[in-house]
C-alpha positions as a LaTeX table, in Angstrom:
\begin{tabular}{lrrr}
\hline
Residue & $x$ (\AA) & $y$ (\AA) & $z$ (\AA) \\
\hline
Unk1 & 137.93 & $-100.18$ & $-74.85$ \\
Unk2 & 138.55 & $-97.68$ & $-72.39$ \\
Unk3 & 135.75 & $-95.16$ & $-71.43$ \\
Unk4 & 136.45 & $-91.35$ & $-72.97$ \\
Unk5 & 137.57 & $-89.09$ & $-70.46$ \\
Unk6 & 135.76 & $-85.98$ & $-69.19$ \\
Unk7 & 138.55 & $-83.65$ & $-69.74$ \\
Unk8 & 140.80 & $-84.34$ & $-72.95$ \\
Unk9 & 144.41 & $-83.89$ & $-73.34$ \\
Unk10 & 147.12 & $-85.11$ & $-75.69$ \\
Unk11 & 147.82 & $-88.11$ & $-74.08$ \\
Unk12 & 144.21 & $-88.85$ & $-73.15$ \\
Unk13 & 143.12 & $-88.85$ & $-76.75$ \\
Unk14 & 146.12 & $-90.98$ & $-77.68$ \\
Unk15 & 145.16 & $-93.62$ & $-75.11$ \\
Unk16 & 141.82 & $-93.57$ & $-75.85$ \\
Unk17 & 142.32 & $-93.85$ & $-80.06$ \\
Unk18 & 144.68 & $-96.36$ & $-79.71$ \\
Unk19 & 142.26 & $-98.28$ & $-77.99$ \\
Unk20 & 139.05 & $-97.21$ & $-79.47$ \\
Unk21 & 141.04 & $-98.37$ & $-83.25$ \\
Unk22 & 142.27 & $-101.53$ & $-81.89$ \\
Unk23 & 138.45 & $-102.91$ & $-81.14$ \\
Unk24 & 137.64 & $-101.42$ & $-84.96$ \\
Unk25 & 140.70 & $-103.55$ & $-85.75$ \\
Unk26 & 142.23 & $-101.20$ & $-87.90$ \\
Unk27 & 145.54 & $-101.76$ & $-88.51$ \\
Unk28 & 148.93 & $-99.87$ & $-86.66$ \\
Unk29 & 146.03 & $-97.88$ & $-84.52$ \\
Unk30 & 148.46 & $-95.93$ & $-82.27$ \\
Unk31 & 150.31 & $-94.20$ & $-85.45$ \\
Unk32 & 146.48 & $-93.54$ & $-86.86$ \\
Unk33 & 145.55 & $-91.54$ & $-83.66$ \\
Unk34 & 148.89 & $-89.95$ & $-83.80$ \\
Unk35 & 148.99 & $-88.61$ & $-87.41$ \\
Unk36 & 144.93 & $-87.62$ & $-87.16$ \\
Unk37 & 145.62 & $-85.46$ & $-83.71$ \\
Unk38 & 148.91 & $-84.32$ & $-85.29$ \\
Unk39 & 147.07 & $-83.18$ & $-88.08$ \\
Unk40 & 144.42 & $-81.09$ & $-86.28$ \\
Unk41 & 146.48 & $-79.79$ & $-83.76$ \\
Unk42 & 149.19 & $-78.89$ & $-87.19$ \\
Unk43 & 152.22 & $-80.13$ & $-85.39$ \\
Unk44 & 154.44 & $-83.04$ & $-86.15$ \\
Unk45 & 153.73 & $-86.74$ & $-84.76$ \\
Unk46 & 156.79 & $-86.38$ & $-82.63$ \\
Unk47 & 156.11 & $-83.18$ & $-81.34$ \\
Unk48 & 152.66 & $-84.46$ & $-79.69$ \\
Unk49 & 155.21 & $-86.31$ & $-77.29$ \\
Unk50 & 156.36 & $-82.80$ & $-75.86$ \\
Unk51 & 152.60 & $-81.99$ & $-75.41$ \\
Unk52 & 151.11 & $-85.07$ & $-73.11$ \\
Unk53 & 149.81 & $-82.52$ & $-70.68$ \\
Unk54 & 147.99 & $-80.37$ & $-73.77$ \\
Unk55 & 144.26 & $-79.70$ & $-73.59$ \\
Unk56 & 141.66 & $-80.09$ & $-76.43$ \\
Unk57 & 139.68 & $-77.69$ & $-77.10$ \\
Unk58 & 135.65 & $-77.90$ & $-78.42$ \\
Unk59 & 136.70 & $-76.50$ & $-81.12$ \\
Unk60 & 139.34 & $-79.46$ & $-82.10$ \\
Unk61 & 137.30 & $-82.22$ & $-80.39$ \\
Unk62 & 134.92 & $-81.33$ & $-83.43$ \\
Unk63 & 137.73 & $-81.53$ & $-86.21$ \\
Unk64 & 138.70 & $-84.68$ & $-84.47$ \\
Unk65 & 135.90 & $-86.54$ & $-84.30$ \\
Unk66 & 134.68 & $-87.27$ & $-88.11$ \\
Unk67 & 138.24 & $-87.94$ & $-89.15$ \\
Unk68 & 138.39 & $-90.56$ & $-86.18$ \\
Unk69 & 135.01 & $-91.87$ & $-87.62$ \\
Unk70 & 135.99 & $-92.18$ & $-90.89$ \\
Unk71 & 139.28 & $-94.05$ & $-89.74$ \\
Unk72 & 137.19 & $-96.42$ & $-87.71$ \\
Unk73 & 135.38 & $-97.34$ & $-91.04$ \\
Unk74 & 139.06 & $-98.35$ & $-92.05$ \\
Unk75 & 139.22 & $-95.63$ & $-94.60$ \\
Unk76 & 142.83 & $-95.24$ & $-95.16$ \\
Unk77 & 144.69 & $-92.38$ & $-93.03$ \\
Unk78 & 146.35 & $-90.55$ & $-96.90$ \\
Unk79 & 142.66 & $-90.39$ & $-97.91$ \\
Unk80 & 141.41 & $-88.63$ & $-94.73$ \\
Unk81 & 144.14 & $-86.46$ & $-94.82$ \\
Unk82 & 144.16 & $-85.94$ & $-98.11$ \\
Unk83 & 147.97 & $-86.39$ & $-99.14$ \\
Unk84 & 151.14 & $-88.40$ & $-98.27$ \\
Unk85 & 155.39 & $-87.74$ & $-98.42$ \\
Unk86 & 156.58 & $-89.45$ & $-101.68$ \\
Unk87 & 160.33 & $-88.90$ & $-101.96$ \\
Unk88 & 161.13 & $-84.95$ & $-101.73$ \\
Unk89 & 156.91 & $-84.09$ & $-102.20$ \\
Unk90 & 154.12 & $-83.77$ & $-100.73$ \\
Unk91 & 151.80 & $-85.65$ & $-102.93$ \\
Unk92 & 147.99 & $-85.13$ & $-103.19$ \\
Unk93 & 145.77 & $-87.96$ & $-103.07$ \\
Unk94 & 142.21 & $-89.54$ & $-102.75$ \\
Unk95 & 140.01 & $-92.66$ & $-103.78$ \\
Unk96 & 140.74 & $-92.12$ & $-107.51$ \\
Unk97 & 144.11 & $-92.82$ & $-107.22$ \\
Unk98 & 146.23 & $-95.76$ & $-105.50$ \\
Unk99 & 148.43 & $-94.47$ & $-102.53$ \\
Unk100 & 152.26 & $-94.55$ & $-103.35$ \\
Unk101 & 153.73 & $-97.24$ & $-101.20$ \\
Unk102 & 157.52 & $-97.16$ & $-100.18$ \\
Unk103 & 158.38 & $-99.87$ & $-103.26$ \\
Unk104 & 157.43 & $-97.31$ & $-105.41$ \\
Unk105 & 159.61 & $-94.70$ & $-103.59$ \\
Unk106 & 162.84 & $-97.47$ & $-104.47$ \\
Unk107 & 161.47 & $-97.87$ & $-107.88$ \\
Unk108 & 162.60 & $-94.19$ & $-108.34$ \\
Unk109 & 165.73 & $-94.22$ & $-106.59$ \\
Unk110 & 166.81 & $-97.19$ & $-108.72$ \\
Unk111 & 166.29 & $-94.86$ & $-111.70$ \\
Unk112 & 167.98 & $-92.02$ & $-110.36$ \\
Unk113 & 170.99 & $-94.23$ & $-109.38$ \\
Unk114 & 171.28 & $-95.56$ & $-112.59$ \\
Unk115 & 170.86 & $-92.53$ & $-114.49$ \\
Unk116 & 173.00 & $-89.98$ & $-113.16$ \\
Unk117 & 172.52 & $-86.41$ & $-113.85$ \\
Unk118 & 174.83 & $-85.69$ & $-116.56$ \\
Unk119 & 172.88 & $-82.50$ & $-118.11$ \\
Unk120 & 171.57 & $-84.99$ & $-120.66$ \\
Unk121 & 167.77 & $-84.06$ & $-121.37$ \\
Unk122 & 166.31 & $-87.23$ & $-121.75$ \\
Unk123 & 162.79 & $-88.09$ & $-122.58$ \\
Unk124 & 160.73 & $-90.06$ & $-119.58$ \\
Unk125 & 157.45 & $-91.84$ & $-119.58$ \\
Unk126 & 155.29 & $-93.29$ & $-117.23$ \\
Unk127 & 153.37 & $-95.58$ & $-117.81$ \\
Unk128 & 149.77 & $-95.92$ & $-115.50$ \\
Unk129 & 150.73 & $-92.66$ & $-113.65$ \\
Unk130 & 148.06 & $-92.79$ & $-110.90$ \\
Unk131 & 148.78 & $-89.80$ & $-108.48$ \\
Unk132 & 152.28 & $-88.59$ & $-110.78$ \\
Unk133 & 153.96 & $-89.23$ & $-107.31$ \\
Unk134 & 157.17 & $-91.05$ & $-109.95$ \\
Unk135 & 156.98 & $-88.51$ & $-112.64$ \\
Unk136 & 156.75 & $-85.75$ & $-109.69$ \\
Unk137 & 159.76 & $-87.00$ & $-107.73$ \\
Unk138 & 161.66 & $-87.42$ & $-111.36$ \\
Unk139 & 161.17 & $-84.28$ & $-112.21$ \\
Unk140 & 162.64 & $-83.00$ & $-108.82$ \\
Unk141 & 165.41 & $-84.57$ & $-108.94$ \\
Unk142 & 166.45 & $-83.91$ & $-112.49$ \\
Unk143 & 165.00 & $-80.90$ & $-113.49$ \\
Unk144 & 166.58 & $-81.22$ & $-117.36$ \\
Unk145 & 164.21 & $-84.40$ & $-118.17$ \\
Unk146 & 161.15 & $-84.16$ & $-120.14$ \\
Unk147 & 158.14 & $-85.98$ & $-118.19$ \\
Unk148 & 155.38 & $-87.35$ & $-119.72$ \\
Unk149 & 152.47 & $-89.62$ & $-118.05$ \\
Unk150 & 149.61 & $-91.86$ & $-119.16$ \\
Unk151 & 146.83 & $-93.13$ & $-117.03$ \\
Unk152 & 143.49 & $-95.00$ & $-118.31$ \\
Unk153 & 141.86 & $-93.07$ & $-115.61$ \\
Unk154 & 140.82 & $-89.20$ & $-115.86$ \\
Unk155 & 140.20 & $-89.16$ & $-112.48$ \\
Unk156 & 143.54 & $-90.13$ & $-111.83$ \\
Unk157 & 144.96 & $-87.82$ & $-114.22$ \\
Unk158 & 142.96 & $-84.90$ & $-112.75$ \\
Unk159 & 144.92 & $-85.57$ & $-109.23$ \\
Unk160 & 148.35 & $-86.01$ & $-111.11$ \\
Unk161 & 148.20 & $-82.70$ & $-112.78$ \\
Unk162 & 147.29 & $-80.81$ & $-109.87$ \\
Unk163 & 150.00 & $-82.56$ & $-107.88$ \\
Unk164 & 152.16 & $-81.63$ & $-110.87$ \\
Unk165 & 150.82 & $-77.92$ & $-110.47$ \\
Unk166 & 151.57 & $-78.09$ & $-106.77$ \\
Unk167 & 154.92 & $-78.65$ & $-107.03$ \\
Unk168 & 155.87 & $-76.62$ & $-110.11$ \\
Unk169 & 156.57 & $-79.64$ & $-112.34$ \\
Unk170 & 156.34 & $-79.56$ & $-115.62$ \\
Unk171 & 154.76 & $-83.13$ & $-117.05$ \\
Unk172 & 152.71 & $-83.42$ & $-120.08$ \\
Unk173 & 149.81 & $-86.09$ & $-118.90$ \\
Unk174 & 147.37 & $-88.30$ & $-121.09$ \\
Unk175 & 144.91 & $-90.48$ & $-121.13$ \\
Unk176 & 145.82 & $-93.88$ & $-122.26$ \\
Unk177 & 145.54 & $-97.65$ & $-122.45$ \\
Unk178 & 149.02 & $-99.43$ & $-122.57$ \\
Unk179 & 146.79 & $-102.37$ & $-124.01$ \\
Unk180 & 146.14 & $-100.77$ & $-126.87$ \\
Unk181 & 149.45 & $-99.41$ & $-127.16$ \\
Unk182 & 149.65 & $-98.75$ & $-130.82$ \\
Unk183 & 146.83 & $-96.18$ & $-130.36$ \\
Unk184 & 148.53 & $-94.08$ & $-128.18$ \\
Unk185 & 149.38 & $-90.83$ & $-129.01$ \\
Unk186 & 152.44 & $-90.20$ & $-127.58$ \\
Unk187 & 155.99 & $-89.48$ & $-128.53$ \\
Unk188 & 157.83 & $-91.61$ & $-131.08$ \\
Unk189 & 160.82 & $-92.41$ & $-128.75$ \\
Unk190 & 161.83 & $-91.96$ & $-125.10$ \\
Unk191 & 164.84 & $-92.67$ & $-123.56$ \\
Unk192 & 163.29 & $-94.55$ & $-120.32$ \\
Unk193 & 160.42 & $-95.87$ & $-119.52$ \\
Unk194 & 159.09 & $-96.51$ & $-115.91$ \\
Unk195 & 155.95 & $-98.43$ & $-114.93$ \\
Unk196 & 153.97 & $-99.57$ & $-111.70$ \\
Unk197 & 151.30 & $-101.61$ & $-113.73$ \\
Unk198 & 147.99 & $-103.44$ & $-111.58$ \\
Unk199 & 149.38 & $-106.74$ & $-110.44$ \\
Unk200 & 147.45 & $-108.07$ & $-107.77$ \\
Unk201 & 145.31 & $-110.99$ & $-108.62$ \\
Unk202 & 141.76 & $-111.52$ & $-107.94$ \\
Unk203 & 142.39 & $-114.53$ & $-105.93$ \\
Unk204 & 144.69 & $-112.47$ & $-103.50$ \\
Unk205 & 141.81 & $-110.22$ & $-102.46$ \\
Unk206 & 141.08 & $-111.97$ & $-99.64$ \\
Unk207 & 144.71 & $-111.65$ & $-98.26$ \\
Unk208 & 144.58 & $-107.41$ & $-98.76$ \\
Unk209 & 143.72 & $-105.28$ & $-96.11$ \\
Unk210 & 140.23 & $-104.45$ & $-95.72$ \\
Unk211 & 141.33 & $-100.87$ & $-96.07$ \\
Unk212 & 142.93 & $-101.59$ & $-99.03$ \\
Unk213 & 139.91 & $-103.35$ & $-100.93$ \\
Unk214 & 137.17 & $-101.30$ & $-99.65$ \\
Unk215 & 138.70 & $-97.91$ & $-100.52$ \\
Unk216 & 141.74 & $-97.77$ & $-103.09$ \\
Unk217 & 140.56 & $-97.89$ & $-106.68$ \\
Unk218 & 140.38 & $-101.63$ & $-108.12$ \\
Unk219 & 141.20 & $-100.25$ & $-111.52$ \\
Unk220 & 145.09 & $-99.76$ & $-110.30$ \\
Unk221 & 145.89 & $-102.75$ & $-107.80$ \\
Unk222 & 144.18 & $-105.63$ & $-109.57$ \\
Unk223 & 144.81 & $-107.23$ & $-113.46$ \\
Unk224 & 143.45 & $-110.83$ & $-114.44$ \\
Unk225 & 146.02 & $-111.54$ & $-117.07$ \\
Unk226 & 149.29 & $-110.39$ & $-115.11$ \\
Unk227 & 151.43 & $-111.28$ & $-118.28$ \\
Unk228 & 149.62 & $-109.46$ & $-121.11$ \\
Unk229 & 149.85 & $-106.12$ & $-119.45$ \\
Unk230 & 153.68 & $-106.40$ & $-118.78$ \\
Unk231 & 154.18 & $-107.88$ & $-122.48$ \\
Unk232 & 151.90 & $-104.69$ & $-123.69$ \\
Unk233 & 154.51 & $-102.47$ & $-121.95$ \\
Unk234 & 157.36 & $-104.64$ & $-123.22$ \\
Unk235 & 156.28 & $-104.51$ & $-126.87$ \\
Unk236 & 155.76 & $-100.61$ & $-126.31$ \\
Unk237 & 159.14 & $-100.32$ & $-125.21$ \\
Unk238 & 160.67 & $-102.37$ & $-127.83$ \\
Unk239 & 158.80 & $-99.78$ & $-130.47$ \\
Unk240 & 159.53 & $-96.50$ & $-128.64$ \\
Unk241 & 163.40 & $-97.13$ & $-126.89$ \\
Unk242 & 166.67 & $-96.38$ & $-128.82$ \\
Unk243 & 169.17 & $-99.04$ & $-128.36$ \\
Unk244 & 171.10 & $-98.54$ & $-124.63$ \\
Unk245 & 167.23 & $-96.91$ & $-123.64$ \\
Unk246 & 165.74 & $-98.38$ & $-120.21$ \\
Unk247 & 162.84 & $-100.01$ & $-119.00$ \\
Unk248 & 162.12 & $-100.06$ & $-115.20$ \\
Unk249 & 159.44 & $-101.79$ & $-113.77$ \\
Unk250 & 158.11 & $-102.49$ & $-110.36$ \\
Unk251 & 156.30 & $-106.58$ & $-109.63$ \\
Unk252 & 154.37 & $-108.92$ & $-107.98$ \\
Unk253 & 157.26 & $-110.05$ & $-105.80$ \\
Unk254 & 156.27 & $-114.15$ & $-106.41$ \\
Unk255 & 155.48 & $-113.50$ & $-110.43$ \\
Unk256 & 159.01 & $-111.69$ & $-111.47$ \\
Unk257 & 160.29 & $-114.75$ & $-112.77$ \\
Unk258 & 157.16 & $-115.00$ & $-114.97$ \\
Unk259 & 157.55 & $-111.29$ & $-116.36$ \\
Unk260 & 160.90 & $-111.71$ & $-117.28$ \\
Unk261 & 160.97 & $-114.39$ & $-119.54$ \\
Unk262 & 158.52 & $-112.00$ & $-121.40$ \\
Unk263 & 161.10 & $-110.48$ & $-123.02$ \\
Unk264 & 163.00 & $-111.41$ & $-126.27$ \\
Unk265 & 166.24 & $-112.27$ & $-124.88$ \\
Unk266 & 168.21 & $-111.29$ & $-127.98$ \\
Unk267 & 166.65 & $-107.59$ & $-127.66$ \\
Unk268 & 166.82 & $-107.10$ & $-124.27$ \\
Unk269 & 169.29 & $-107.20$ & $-120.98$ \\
Unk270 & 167.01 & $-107.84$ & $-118.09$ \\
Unk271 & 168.35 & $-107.65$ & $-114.18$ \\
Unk272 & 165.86 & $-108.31$ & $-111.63$ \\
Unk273 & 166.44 & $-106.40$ & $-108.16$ \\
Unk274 & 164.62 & $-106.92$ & $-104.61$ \\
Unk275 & 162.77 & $-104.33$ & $-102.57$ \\
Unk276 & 164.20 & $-103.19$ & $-98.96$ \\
Unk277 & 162.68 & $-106.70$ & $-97.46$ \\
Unk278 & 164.55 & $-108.85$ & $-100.30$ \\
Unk279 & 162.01 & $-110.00$ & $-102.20$ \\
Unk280 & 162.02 & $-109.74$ & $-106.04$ \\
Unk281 & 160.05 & $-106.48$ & $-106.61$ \\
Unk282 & 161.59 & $-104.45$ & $-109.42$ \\
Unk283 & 163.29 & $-105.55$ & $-113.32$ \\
Unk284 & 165.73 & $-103.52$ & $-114.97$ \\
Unk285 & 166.03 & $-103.90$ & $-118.59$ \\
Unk286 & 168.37 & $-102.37$ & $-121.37$ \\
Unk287 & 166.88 & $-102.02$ & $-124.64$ \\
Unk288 & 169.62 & $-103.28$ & $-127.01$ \\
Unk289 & 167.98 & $-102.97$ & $-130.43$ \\
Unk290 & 169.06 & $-106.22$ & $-132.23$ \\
\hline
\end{tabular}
């Protein structure tokens, strides 16, 4: 690692981070020096590019220097930051809730290219909410829906209702187990269901990113019994959907085999559909009532 320079600039501090983050082995370290100077300075990542030449002041050496700290300790960049871009929002988060990854993002856009806007209010729940990043960017998109969201965590709930605040989103949230599903107090029927359950084994830890195991909340990436929280949410679904309602769910991407054969063929249309790098990542399923 390079030795810090006397006089900072842009392109000093880049050098130097990039550096300084690849002996902390933290992973992609040139876009974490990037988006932490981009965020002191308030500018976009790009526009640091049209700044090489740029002195730091005291002033934002000082801002800089605990957030570089904390990345070095591979605490995730969202966390440090305090928010990420989910869809069309800006979506708060911290170590209560998991951060949205793009799958999730295509979760949503499956649902909003299956389910055009057609005025129709219809009545959506999700199901372990986490941040409300999918009720959130439902809501944006079709303004007519009624959103509702269950998490088992209040901490998680207490970040999805002020992200729902934030952006002016009206979501009724609640505290629930989908486990015990037939003590929920919810709604007796809803039109579609959505759900981006823990499905990370324990025996995958090892293979996770140390950023990802030390800081995000185990509660929401890991589940020992993959197939009795998907059949919870199944037989949910089966109670709560109208005949032609929808289930969408995102998966482990080698398990979606597995989840499907969960449900009762002659009640159910499943499709399963693969994620931007083609693996098998989401099911579609059409309640059909029989």
């Amino acid at each position: 690692m390079s030795n810090p320079p006397r006089d900072w600039t842009v392109l000093s501090m880049l050098e130097w981070g990039t550096d300084y983050f690849k002996s902390k082995r933290i992973p992609d370290p040139r876009h974490s020096i990037e988006w932490l100077l981009a965020e002191v300075l308030d500018v976009k990542r790009l526009d640091l590019y049209l700044k090489f030449d740029r002195p730091l002041s005291d002033g934002e050496l000082d801002e800089l220097r605990p957030l570089v700290k904390r990345r070095a300790r591979h605490e995730p960049l969202q966390y440090i930051i305090g928010y990420t871009d989910f869809m069309n929002a800006r979506i708060k988060v911290n170590p209560e809730v998991l951060i949205p990854r793009i799958e999730t993002e295509q979760l949503v856009e499956i649902i909003l290219d299956d389910q055009p806007d057609t005025g129709d209010n219809k009545k959506v729940l999700d199901i372990g909410t986490g941040s409300g990043c999918i009720p959130v960017a439902l809501k944006q998109e079709r303004p007519g829906w009624e959103l509702f969201a269950i998490d088992i965590s209040e901490g998680a709930l207490a970040v999805a209702r002020e992200n729902a605040r934030e952006q002016n989103a009206d979501i009724t949230f609640s505290q629930g187990n989908i486990e015990d599903w037939e003590a929920l107090d919810l709604a007796d029927q809803f039109d579609i269901i959505v759900s981006n359950p823990p499905y990370v084994l324990p025996e995958e830890k090892e293979a996770l990113e140390k950023q990802v195991v030390e800081h995000e909340p185990a509660v929401a990436l890991f589940t020992d019994n993959m197939s009795r929280i998907y059949n919870s949410i199944i037989r949910y679904a089966g109670q709560t959907l109208p005949p032609c309602g929808h289930l969408y769910l995102e998966l482990h991407e080698l398990h979606a085999e597995e989840i499907k054969s969960l449900f009762p063929p002659v009640q159910w249309e499943v499709t399963v559909e693969s994620d931007y790098e083609k693996k098998a990542r989401f099911i579609k399923a059409k309640y059909t009532g029989s």
